[in-house]
C-alpha positions as CSV (number, residue, x, y, z in Angstrom):
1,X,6.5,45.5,-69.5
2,X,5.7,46.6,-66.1
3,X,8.9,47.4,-65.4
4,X,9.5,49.6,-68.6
5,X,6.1,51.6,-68.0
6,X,7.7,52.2,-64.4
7,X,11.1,53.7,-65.8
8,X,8.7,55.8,-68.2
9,X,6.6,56.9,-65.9
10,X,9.9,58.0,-63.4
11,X,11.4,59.6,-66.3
12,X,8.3,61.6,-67.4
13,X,6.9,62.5,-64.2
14,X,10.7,63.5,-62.9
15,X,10.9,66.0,-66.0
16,X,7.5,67.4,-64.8
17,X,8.8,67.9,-61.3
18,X,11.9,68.8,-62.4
19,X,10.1,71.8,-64.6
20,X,7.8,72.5,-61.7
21,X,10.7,73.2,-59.1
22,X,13.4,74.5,-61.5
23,X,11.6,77.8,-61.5
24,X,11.2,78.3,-57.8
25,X,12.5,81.1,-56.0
26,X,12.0,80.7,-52.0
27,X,13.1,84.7,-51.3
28,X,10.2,87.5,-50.3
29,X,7.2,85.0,-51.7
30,X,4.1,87.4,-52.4
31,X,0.4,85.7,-52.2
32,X,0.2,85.0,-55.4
33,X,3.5,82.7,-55.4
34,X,2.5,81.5,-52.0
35,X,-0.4,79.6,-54.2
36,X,1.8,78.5,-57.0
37,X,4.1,76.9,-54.5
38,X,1.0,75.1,-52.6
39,X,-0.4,73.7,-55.9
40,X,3.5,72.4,-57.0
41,X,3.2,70.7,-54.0
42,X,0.2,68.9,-54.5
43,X,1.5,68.2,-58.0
44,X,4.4,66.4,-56.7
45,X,2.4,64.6,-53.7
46,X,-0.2,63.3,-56.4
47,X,3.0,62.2,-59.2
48,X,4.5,60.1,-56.5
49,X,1.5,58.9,-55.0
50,X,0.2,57.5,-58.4
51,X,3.7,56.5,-59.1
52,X,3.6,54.3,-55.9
53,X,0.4,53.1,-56.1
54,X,1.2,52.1,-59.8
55,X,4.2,50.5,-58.6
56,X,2.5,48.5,-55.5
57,X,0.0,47.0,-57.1
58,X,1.6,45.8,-60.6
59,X,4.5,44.1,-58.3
60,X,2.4,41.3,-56.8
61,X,1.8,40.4,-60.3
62,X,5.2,40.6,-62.2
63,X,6.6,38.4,-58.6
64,X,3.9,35.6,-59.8
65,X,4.4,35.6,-63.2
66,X,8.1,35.2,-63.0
67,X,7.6,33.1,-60.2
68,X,6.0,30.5,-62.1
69,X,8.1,30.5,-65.5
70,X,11.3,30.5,-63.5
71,X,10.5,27.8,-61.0
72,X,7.9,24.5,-60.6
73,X,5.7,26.8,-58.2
74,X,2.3,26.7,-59.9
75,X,-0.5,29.1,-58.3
76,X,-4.2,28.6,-58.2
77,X,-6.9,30.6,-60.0
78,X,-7.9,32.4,-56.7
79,X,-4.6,33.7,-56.2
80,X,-4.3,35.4,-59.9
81,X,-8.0,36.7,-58.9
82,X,-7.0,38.5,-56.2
83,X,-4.1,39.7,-57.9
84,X,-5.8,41.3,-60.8
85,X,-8.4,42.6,-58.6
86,X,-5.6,44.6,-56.8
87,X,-4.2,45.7,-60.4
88,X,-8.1,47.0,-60.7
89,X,-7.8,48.9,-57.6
90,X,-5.1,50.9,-59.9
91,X,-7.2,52.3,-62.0
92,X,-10.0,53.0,-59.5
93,X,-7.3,54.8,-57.9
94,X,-6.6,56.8,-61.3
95,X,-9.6,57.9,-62.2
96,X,-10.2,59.0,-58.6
97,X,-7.2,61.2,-59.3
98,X,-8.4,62.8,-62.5
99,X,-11.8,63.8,-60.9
């Protein structure tokens, strides 16, 4: 599942960049473009931020799942604590970014 939200979120988020940036014209930029240009880029920083966060903190999770069902390794409790704690910290993360 992890890895389909991923894909969906890369496809979504690309089509936003993608409709962000497709309109940009770089020549003889007036001051009011010079701000529409500074807030596509913090747009784009903040998709692929939450896209990497997203990304780096499911992973430790989806490796020790599949982990366990594909071979004898068997993890304690503490482990899959720390884990989810760090798949937490992804939506703490989130919300900071909506403030």
């Amino acid at each position: 599942m992890v890895v389909i939200s991923i894909a969906v979120m890369i496809g979504l988020y690309s089509r936003v960049v993608f409709t962000l940036w497709a309109r940009c014209n770089n020549d003889e930029l007036t001051n009011r473009q010079w701000g529409v240009l500074k807030v596509r880029k913090r747009v784009t920083l903040m998709i692929v931020t939450v896209s990497a966060i997203f990304g780096i903190t499911w992973l430790p999770d989806v490796i020790l799942h599949v982990l366990e069902q594909t071979t004898s390794l068997k993890f304690s409790p503490a482990i899959f604590a720390v884990v989810h704690t760090i798949i937490m910290f992804n939506s703490a993360v989130n919300h900071l970014h909506t403030r």
